[in-house]
N, C-alpha and C positions, 0 to 999 in steps of 0.2 A: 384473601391472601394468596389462592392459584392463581390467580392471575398475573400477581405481584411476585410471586418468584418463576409461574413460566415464562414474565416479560425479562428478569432477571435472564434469564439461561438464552433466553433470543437475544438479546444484548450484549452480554459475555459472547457469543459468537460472533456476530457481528462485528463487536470493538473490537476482536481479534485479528479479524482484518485489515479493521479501517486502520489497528496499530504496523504490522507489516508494511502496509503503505506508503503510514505515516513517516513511517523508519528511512523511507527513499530518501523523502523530503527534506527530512529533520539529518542525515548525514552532509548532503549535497550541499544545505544552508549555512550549516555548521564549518565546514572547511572556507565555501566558498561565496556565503553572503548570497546565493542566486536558488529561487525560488522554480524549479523544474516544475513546469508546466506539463510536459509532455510525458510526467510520470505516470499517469493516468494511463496513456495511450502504453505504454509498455504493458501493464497490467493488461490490459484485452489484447495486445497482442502476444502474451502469453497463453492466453485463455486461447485462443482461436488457435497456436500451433499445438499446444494438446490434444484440442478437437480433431485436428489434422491426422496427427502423428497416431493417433490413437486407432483413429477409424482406421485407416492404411492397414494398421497393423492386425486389426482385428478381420478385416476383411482376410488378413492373407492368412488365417487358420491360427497366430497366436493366441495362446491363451489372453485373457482380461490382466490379471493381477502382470503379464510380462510386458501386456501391452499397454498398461498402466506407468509402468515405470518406465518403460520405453517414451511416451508424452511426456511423461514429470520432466525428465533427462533432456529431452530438447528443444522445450520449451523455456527450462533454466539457460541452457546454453544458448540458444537465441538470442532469450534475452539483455545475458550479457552481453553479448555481443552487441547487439544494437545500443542498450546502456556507453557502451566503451565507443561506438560509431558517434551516439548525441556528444559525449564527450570531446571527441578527439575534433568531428568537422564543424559542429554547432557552436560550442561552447568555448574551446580553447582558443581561438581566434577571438575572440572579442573579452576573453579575459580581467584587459587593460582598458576595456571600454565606460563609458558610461551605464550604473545599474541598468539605466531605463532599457538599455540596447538587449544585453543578453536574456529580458525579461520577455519584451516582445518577442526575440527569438525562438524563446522556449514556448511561446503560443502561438506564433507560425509550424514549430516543430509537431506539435500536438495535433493540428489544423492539418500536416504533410503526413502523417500517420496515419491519422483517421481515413483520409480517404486513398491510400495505397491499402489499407485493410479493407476496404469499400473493395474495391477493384478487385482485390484475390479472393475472399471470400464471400462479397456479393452485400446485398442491403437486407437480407430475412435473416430473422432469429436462427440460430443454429443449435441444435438439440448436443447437449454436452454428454459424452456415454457414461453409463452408469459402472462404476471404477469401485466401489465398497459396496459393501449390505447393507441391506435396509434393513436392518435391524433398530426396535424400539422401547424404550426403557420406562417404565412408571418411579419414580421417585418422590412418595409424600406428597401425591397430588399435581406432580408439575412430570410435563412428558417431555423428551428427549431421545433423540436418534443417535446412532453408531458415526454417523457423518460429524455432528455436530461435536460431537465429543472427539473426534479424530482433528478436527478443525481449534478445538482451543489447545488441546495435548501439543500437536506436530506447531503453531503458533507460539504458544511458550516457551518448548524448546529452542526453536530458533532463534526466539528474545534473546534465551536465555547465551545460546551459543555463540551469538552477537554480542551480547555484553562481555564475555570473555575475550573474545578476539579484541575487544578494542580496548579493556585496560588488562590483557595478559598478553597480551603479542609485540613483535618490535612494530609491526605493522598498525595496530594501533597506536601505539606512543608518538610514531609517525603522525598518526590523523589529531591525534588533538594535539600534537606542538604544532601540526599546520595549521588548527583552525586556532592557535591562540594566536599564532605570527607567524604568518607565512616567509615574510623574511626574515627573519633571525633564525628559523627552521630550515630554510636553504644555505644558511651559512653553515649550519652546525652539519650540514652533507645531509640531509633529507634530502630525495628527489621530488622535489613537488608536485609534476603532471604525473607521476606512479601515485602518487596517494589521492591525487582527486580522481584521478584514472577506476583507481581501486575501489572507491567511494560510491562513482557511479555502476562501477560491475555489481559490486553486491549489495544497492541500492535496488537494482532488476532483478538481480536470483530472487531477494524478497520479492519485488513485483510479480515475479512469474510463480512463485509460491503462494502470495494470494491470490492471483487470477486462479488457481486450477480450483483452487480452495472457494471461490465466490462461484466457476463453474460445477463444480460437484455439488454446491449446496444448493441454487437455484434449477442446477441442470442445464442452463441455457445460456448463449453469447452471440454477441450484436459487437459492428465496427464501434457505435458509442456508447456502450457499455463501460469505457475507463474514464470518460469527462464527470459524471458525476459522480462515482468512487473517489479519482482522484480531488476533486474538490473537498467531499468528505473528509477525505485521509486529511486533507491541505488545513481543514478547518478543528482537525483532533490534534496537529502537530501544532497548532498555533494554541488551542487550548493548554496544553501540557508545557509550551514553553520553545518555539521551533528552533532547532538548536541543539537541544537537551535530548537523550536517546530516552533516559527514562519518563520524561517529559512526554515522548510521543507515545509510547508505551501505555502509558497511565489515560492521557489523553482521547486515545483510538477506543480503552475499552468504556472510558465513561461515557464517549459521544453515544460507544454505541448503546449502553441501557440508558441513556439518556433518550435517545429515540424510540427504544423498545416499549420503554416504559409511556413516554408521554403518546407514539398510538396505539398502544393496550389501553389506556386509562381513555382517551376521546374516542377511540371506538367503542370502546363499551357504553360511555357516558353516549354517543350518540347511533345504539343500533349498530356497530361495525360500518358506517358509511363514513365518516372524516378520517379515522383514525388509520388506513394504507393510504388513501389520497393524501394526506397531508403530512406524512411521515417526512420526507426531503425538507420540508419548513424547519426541524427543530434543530437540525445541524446548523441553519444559517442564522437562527437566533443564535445559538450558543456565542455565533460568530462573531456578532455583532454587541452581545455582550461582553465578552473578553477583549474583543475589541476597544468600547467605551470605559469598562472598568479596570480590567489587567491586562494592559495589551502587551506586558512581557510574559504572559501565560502565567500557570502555575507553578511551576520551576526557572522559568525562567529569571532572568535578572538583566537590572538596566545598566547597560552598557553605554561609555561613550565611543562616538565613532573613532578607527583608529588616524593617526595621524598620518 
């Protein structure tokens, strides 16, 4: 049973992120039917201008905890920004296109990312700076860090903050009359490129929130660090319903004790050797079974296309 609730607590963290992610995905689709590829790559490139921002800062005699918030700060703001650039040059031009079009766009875009973060920050792992205590907790047999536990708290609130803003604000009521009918939502005076605009701005603040959050917890960031996160997230939003906020929510944290659990249990069953090599396997089953059996997720619902 330690095994079984410290894979529990490694999984709760983990889905904690992969839900963040999920969150980009599952807004972006939700308004505008288009599956963001190159959300992934926002995530490392959040992570990587932290790294930046951070070191800068600490090298020039700031404390840690100013030089901490100093990375958080513009690394969000980056991200937006770059969120609002895929939006406005990539995405809003093809709009009116065929799915298949803006779909490959967004994995040219992904592919145009990765290697401009090649270029700035180079092809070697980069060492993420230590930003909290290492502090470590015993609880009834199962261990747990000060990181970890900061990574599911600072995660749920922003679920949490996000499900407000989108059925308490005008700004949401906004987003879901756009994604229920984008045209009868621009008659009633909705601005429609402000709300997908919007969609993807704080689509990347989460991005660049879980990136700091996956760099503090492994320490480390690489240019393709966000292709397989982003897939992850892509595979918890499609679990949960992609679409659905609470969908990906729910989604993000199942995949993730979904994997914690299944290589806790094959590495123990075999020696600790299958069960970190083969860890990435159990997202793409999950994948391929919601796929064959619910492939409108678990909240989700089937929809006919609109007219």
């Amino acid at each position: 049973m330690d095994i079984f609730f410290q894979q529990i607590i490694n999984g709760l963290v983990q889905g904690s992120i992969y839900a963040l992610v999920a969150l980009g995905y599952t807004m972006v689709y939700g308004i505008m039917g288009l599956i963001n590829f190159a959300h992934g790559e926002v995530v490392m490139i959040g992570t990587l201008v932290a790294i930046t921002v951070v070191g800068t800062l600490v090298d020039a005699g700031m404390p840690v905890a100013l030089a901490g918030l100093g990375g958080v700060s513009a690394s969000v703001l980056v991200c937006m920004a770059l969120g609002w650039s895929l939006e406005r040059v990539a995405y809003r031009p093809l709009r009116h296109a065929p799915r298949l079009t803006p779909l490959i766009t967004a994995i040219g875009m992904s592919i145009v990312l990765q290697n401009l973060a090649m270029m700035i920050w180079g092809r070697n792992y980069l060492t993420f700076p230590s930003l909290l205590p290492r502090l470590h907790f015993e609880l009834g047999g199962t261990h747990f860090t000060f990181i970890q536990v900061v990574i599911v708290v600072v995660s749920a609130a922003t679920m949490g903050g996000l499900l407000l803003l989108v059925y308490r604000t005008r700004l949401g009521m906004a987003m879901r009359a756009t994604a229920q009918n984008p045209a009868v939502a621009s008659l009633m005076g909705v601005n429609i490129n402000r709300v997908i605009a919007a969609a993807f701005v704080i689509g990347s603040a989460l991005a660049a929130l879980a990136g700091i959050m996956v760099g503090t917890y492994y320490e480390i960031a690489h240019y393709q660090m966000g292709f397989m996160l982003g897939l992850k997230a892509f595979t918890a939003a499609v679990l949960g319903g992609i679409g659905n906020m609470a969908g990906a929510m729910l989604g993000g944290v199942l995949l993730g004790i979904i994997e914690a659990l299944g290589a806790g249990y094959i590495g123990d069953l075999t020696g600790g050797f299958l069960g970190s090599h083969y860890q990435d396997i159990f997202a793409f089953v999950v994948l391929i079974v919601v796929l064959m059996f619910k492939p409108s997720g678990l909240f989700g619902e089937k929809t006919g296309d609109r007219a």
